[in-house]
Biopython code that builds the backbone (N, CA, C, O; Angstrom):
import numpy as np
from Bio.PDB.StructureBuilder import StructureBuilder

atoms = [
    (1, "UNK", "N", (-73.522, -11.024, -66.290)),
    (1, "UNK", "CA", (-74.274, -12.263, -66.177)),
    (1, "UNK", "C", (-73.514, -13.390, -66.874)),
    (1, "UNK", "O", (-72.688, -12.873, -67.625)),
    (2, "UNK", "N", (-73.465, -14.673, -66.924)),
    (2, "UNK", "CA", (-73.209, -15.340, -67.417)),
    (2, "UNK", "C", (-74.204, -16.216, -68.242)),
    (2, "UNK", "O", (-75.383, -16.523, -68.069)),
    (3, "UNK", "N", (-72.929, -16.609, -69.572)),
    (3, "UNK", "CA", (-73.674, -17.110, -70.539)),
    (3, "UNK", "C", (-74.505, -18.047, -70.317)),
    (3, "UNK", "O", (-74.062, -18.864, -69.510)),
    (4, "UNK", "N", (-75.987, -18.369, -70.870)),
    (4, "UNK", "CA", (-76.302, -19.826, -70.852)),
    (4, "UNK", "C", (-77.166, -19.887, -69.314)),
    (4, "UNK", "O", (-78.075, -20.691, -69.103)),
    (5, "UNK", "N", (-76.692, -18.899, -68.343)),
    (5, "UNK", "CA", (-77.367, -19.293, -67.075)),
    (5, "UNK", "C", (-78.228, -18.170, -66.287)),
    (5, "UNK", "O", (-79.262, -17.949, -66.917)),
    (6, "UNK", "N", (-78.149, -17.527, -65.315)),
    (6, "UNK", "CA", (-78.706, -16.643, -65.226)),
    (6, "UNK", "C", (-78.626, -15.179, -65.013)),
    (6, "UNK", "O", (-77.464, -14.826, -65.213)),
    (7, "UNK", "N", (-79.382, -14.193, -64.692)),
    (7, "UNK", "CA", (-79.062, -12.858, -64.888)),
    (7, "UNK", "C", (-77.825, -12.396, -64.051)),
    (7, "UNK", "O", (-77.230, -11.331, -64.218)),
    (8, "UNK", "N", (-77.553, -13.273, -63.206)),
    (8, "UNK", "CA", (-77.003, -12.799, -61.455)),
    (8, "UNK", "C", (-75.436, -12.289, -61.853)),
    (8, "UNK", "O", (-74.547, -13.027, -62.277)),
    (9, "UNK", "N", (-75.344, -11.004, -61.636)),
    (9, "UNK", "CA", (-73.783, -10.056, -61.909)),
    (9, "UNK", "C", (-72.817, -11.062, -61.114)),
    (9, "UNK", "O", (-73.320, -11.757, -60.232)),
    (10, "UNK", "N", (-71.778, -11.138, -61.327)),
    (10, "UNK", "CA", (-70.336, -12.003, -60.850)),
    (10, "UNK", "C", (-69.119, -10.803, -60.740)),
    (10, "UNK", "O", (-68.554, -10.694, -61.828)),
    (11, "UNK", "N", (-68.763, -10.197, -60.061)),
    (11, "UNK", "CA", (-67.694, -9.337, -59.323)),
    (11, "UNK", "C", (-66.271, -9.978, -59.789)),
    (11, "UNK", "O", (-65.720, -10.595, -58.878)),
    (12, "UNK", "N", (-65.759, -9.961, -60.686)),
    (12, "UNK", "CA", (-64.029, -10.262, -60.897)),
    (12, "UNK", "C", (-63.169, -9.281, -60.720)),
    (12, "UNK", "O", (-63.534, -8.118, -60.549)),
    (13, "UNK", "N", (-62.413, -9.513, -60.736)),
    (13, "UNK", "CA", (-61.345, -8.386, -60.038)),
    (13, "UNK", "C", (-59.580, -8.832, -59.419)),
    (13, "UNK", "O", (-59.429, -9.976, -58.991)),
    (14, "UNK", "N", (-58.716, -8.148, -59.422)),
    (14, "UNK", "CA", (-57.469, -8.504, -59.731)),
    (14, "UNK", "C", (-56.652, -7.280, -58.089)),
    (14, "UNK", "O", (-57.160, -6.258, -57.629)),
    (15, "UNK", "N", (-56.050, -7.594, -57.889)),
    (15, "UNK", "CA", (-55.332, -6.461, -56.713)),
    (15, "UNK", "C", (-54.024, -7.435, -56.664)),
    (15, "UNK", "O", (-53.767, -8.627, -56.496)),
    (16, "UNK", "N", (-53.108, -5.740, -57.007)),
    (16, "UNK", "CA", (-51.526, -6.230, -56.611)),
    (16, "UNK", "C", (-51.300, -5.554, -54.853)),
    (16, "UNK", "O", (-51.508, -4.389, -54.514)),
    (17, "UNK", "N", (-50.873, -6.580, -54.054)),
    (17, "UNK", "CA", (-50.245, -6.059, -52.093)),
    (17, "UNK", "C", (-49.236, -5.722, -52.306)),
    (17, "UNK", "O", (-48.390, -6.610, -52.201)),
    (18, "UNK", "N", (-48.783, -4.487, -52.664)),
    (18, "UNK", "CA", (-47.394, -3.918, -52.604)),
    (18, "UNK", "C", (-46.766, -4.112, -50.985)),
    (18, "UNK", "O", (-47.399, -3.897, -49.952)),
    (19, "UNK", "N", (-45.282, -4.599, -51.097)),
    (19, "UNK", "CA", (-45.411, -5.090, -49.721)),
    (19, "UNK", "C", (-45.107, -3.948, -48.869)),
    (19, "UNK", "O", (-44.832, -4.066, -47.675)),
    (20, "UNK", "N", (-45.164, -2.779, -49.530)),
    (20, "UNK", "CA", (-44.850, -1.562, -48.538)),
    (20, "UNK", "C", (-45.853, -1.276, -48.321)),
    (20, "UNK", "O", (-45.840, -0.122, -47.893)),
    (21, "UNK", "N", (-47.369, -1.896, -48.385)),
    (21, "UNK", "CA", (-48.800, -1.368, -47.643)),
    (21, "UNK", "C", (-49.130, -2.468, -46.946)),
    (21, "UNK", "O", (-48.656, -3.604, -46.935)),
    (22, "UNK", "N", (-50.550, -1.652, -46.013)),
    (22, "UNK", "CA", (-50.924, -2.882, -45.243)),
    (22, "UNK", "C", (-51.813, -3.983, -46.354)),
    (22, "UNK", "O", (-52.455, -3.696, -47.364)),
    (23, "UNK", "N", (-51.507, -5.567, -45.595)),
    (23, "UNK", "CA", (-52.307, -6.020, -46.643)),
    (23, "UNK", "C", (-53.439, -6.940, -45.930)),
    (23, "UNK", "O", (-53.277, -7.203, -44.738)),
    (24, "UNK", "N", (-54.659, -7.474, -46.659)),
    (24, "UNK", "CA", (-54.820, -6.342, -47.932)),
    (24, "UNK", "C", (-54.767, -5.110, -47.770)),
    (24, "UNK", "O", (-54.450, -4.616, -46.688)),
    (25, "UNK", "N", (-55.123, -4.287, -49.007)),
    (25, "UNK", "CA", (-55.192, -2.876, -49.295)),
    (25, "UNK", "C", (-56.119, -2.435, -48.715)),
    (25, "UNK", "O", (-56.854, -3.350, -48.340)),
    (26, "UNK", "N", (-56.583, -1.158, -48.353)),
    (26, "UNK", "CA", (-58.052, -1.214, -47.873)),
    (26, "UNK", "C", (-59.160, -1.044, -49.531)),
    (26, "UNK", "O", (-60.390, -1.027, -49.571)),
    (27, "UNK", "N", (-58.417, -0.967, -50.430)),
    (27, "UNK", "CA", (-59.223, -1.290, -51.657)),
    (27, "UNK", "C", (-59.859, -2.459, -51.629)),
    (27, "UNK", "O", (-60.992, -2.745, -52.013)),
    (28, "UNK", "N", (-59.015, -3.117, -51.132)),
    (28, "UNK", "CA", (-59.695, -4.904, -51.363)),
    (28, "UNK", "C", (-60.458, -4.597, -50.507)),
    (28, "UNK", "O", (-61.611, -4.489, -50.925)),
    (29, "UNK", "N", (-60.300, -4.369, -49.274)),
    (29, "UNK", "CA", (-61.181, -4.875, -47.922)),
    (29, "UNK", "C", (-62.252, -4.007, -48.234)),
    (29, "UNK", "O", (-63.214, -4.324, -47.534)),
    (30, "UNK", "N", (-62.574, -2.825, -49.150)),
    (30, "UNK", "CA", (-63.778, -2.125, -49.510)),
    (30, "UNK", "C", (-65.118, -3.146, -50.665)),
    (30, "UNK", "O", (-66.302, -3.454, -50.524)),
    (31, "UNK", "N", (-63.832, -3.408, -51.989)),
    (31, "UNK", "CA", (-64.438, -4.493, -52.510)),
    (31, "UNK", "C", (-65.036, -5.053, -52.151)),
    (31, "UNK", "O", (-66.141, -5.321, -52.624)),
    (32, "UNK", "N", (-64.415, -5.596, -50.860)),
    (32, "UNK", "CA", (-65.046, -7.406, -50.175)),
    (32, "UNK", "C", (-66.347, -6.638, -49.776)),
    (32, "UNK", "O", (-67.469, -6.941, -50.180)),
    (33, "UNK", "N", (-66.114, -5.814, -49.100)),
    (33, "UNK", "CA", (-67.442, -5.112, -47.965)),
    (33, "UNK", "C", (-68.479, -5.036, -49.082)),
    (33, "UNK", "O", (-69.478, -5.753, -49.016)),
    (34, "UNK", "N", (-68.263, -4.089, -50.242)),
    (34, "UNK", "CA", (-69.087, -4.188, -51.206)),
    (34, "UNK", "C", (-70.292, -5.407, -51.732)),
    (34, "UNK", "O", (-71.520, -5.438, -51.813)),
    (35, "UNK", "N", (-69.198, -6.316, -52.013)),
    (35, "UNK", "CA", (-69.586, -7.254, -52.431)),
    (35, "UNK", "C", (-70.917, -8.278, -51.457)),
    (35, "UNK", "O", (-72.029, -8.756, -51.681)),
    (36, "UNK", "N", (-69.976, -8.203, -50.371)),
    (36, "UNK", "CA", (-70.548, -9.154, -49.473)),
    (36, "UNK", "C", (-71.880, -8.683, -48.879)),
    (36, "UNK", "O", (-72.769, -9.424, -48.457)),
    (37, "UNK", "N", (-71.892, -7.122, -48.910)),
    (37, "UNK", "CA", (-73.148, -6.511, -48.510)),
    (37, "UNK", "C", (-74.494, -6.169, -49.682)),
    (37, "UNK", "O", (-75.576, -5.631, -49.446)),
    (38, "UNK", "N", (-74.053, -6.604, -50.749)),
    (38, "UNK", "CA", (-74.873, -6.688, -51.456)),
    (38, "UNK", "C", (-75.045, -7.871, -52.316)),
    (38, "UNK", "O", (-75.742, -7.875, -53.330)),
    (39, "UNK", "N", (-74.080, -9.321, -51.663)),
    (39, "UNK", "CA", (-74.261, -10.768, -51.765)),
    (39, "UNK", "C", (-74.181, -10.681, -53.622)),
    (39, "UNK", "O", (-75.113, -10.728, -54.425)),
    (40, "UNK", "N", (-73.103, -10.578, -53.799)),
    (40, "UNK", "CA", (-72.390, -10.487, -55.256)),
    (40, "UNK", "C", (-71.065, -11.338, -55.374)),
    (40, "UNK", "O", (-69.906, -11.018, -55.114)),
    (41, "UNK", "N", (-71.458, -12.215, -55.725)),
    (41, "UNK", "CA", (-70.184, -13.175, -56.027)),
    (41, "UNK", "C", (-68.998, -12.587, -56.111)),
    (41, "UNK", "O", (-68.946, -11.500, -56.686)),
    (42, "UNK", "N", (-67.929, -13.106, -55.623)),
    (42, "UNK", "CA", (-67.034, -12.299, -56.038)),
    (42, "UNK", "C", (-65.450, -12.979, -56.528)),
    (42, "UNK", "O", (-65.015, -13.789, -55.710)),
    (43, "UNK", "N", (-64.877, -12.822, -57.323)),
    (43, "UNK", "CA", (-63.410, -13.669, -57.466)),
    (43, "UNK", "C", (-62.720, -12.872, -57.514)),
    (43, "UNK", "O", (-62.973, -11.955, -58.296)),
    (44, "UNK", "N", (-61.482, -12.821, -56.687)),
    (44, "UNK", "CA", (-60.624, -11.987, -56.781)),
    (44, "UNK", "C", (-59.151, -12.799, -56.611)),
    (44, "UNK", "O", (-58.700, -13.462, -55.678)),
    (45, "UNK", "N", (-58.581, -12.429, -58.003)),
    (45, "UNK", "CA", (-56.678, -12.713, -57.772)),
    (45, "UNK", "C", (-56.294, -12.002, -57.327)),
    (45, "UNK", "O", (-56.696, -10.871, -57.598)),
    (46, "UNK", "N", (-55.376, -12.169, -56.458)),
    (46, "UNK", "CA", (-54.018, -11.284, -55.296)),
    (46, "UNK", "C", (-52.944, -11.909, -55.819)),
    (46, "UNK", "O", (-52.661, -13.107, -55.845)),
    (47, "UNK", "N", (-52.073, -10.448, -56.455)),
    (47, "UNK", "CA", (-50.769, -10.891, -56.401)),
    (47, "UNK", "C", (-49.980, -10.294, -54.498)),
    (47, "UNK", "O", (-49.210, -9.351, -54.318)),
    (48, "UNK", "N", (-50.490, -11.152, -53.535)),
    (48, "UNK", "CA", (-50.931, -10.812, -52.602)),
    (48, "UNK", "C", (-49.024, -10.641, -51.683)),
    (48, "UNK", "O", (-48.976, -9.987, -50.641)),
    (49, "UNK", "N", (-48.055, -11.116, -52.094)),
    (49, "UNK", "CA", (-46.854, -11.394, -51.957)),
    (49, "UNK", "C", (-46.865, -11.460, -50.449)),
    (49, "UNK", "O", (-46.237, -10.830, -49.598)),
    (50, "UNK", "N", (-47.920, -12.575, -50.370)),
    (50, "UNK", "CA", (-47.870, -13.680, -48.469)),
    (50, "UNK", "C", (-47.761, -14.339, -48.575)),
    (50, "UNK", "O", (-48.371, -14.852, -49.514)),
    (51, "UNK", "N", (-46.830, -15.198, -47.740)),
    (51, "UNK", "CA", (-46.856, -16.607, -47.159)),
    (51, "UNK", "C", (-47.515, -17.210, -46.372)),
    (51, "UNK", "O", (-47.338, -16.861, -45.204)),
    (52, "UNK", "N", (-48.233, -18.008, -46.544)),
    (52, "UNK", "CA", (-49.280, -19.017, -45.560)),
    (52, "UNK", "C", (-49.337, -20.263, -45.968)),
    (52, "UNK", "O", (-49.775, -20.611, -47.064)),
    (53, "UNK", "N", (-48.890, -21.011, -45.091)),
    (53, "UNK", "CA", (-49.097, -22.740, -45.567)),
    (53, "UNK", "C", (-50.645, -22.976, -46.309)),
    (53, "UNK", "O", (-50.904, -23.615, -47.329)),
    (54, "UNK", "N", (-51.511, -22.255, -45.448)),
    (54, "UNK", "CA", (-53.089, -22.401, -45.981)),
    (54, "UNK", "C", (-53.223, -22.536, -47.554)),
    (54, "UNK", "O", (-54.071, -23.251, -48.089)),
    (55, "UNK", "N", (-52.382, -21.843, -48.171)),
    (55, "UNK", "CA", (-52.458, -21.838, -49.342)),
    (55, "UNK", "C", (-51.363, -22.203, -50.256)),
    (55, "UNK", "O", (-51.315, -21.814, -51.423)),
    (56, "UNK", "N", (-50.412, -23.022, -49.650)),
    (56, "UNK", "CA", (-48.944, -24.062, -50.018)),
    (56, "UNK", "C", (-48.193, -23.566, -50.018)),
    (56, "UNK", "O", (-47.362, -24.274, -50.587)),
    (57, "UNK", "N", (-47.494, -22.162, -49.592)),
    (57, "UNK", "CA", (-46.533, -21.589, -49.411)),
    (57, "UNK", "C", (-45.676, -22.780, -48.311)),
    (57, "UNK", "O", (-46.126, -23.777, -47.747)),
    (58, "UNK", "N", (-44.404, -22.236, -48.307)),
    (58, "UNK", "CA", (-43.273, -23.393, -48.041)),
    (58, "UNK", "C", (-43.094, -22.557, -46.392)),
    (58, "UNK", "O", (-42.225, -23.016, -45.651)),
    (59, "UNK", "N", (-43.999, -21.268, -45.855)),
    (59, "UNK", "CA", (-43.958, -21.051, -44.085)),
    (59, "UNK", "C", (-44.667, -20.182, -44.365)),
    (59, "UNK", "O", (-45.161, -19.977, -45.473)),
    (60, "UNK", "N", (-44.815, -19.533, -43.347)),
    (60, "UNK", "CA", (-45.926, -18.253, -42.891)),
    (60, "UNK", "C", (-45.490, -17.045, -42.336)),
    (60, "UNK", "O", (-45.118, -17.089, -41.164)),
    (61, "UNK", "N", (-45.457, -16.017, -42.906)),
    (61, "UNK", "CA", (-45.077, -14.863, -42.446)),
    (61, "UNK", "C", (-46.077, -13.494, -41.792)),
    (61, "UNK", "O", (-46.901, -13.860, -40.953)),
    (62, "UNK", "N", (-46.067, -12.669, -41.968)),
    (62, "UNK", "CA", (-46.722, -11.615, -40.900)),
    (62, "UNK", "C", (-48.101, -11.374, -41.603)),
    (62, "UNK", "O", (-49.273, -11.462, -41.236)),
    (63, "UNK", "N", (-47.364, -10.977, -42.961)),
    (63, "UNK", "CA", (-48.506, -10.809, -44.285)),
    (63, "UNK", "C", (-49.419, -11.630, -44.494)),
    (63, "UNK", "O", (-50.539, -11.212, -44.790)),
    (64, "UNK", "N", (-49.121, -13.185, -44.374)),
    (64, "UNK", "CA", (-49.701, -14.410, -44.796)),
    (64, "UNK", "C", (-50.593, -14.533, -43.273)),
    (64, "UNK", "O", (-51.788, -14.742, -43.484)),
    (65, "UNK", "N", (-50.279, -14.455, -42.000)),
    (65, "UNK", "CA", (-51.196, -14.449, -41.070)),
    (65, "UNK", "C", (-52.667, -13.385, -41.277)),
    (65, "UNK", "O", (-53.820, -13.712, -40.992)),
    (66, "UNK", "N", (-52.162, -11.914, -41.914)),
    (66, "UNK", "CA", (-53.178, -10.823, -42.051)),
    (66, "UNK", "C", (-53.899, -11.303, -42.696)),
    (66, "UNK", "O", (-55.092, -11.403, -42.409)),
    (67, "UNK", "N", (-53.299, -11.797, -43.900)),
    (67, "UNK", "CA", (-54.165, -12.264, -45.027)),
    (67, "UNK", "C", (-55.276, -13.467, -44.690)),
    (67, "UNK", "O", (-56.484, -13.577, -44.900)),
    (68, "UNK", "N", (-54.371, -14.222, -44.130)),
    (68, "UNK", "CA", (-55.583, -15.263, -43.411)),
    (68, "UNK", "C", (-56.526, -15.106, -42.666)),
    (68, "UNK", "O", (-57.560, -15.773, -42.680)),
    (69, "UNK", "N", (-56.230, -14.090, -41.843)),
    (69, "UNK", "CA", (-57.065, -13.420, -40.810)),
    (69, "UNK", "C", (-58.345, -13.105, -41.834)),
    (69, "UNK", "O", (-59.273, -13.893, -42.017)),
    (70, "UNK", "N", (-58.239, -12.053, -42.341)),
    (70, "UNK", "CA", (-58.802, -11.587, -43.410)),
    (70, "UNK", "C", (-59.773, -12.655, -44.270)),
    (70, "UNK", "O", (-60.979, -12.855, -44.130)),
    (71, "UNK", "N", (-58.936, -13.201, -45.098)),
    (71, "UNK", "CA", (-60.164, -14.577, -45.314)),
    (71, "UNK", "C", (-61.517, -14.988, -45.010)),
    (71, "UNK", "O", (-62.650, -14.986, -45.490)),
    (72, "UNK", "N", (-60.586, -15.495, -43.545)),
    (72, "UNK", "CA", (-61.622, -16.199, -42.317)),
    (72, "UNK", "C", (-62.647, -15.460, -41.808)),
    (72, "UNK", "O", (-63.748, -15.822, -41.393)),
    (73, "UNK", "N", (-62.145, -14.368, -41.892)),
    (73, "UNK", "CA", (-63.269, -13.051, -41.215)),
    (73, "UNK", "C", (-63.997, -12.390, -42.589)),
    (73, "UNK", "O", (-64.820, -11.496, -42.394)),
    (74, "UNK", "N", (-63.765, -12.727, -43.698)),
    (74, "UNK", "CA", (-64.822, -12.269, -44.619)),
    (74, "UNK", "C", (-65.790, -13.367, -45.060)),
    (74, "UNK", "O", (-66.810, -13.144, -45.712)),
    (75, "UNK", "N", (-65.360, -14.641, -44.626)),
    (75, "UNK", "CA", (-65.857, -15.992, -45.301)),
    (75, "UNK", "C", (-65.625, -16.182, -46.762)),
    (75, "UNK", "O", (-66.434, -16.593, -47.593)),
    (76, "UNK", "N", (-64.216, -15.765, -46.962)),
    (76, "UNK", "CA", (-63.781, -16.305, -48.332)),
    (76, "UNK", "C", (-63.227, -17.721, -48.277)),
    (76, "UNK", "O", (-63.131, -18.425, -47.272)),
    (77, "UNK", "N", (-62.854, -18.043, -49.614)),
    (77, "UNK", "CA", (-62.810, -19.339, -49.749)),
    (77, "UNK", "C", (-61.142, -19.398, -50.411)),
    (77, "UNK", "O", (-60.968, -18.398, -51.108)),
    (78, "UNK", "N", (-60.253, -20.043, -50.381)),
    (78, "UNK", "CA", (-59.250, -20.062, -51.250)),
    (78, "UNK", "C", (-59.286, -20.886, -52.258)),
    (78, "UNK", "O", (-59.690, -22.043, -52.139)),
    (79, "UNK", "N", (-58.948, -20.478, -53.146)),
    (79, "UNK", "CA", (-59.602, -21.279, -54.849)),
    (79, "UNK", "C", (-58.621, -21.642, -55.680)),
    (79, "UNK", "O", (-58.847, -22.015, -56.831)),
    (80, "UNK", "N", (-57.165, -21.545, -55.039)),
    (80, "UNK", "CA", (-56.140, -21.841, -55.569)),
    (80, "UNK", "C", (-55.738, -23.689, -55.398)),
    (80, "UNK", "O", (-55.382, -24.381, -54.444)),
    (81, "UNK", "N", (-56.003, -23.950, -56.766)),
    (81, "UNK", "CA", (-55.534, -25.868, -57.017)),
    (81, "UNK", "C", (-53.941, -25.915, -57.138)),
    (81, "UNK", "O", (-53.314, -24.942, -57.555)),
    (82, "UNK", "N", (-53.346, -27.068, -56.760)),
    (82, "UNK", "CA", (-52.400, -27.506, -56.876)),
    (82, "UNK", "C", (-51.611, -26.750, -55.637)),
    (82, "UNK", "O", (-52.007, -26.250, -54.584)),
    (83, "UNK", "N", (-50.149, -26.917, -56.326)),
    (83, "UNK", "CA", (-48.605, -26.417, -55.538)),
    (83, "UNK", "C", (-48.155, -25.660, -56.398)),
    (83, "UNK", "O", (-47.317, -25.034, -55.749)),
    (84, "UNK", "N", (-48.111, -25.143, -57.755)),
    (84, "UNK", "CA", (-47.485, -25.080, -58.290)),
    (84, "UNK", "C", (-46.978, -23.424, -58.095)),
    (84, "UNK", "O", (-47.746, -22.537, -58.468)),
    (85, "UNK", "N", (-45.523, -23.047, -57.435)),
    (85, "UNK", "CA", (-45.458, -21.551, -57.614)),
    (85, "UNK", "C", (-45.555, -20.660, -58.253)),
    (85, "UNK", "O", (-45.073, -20.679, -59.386)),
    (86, "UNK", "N", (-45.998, -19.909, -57.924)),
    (86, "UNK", "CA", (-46.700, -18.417, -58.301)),
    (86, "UNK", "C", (-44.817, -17.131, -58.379)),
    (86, "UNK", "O", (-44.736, -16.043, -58.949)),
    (87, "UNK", "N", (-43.839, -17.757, -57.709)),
    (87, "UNK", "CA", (-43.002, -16.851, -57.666)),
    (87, "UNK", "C", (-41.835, -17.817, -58.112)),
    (87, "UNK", "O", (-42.068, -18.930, -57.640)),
    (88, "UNK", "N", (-40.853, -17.810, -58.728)),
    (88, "UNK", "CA", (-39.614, -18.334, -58.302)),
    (88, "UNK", "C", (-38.670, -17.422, -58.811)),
    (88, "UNK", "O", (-38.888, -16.542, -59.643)),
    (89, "UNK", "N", (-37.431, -17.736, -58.162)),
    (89, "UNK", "CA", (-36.084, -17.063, -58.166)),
    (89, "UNK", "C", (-35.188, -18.257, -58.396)),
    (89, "UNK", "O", (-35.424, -19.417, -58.732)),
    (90, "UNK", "N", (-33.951, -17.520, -58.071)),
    (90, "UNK", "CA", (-32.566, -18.869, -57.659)),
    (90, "UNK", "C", (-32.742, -19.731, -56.567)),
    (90, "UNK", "O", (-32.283, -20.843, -56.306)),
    (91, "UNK", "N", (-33.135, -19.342, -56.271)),
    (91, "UNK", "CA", (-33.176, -19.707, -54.416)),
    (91, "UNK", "C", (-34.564, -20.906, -54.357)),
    (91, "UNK", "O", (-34.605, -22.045, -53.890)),
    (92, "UNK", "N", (-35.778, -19.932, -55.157)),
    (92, "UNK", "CA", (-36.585, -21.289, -54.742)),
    (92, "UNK", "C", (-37.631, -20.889, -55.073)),
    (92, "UNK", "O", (-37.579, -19.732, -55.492)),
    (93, "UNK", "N", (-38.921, -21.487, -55.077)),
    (93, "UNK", "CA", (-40.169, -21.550, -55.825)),
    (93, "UNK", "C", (-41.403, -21.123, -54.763)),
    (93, "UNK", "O", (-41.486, -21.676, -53.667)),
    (94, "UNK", "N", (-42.310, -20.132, -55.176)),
    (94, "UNK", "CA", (-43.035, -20.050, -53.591)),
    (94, "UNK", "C", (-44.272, -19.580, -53.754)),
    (94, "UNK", "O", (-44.363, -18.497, -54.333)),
    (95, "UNK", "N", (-45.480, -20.232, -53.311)),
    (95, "UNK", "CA", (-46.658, -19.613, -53.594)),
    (95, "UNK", "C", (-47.189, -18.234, -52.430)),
    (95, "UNK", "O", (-47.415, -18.193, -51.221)),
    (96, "UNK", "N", (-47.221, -17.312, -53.453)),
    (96, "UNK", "CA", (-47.486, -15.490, -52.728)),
    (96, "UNK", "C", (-49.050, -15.153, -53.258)),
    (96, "UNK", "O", (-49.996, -14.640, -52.660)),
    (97, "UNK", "N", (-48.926, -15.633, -54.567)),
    (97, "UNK", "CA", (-50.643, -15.144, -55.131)),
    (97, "UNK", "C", (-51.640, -16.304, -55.029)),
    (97, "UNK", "O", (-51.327, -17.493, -55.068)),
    (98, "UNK", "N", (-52.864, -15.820, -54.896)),
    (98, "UNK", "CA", (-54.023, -16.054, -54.419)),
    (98, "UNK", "C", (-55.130, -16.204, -55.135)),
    (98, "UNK", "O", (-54.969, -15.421, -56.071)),
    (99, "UNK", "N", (-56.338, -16.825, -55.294)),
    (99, "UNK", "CA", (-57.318, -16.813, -55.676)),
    (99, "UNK", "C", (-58.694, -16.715, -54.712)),
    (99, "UNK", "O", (-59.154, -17.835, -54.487)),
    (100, "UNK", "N", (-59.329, -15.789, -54.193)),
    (100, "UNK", "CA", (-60.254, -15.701, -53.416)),
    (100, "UNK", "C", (-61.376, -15.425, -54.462)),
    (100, "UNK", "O", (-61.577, -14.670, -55.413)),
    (101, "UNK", "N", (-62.243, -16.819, -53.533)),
    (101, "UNK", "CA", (-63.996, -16.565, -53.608)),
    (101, "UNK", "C", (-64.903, -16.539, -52.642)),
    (101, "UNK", "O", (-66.088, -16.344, -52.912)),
]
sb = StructureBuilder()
sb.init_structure("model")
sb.init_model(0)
sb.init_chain("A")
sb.init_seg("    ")
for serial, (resi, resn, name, xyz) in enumerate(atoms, 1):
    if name == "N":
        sb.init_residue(resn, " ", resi, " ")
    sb.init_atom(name, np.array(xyz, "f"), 0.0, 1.0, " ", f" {name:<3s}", serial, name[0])
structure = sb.get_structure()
């Protein structure tokens, strides 16, 4: 519950997309089902390693389409502010992780 307000449970939760599985995991996609079928808030970080403009990545790749798919079809929300990357290397700076509500 949260402080100060009311009894109602809040679902947090964290999942790394190894990119050698499908993503999401079907862990997540159980979560979500969970959640959503018993209307439980839910926040979840993905260190989700997709690309999707939707969420300021610099293009869109196979992962970043699933993932979107996914989203749209659970009625999540993306909760990630700004540009600021989530990954960088030599090469370049790139948002992969996620904030879903």
């Amino acid at each position: 519950s949260v402080p100060g307000g009311s009894n109602r449970e809040i679902v947090f939760a964290s999942g790394y997309f190894a990119s050698e599985r499908d993503s999401p995991p079907p862990e997540v996609q159980g979560l979500v089902k969970y959640c959503s079928e018993r209307k439980l808030p839910l926040i979840l970080g993905c260190d989700a390693n997709a690309h999707n403009v939707a969420w300021a990545s610099t293009n869109t790749n196979g992962r970043g389409e699933d993932m979107l798919e996914f989203i749209l079809e659970n009625n999540l929300d993306i909760l990630n502010v700004g540009d600021s990357p989530t990954f960088v290397n030599r090469v370049r700076g790139e948002i992969i992780d996620i904030t879903l509500g």
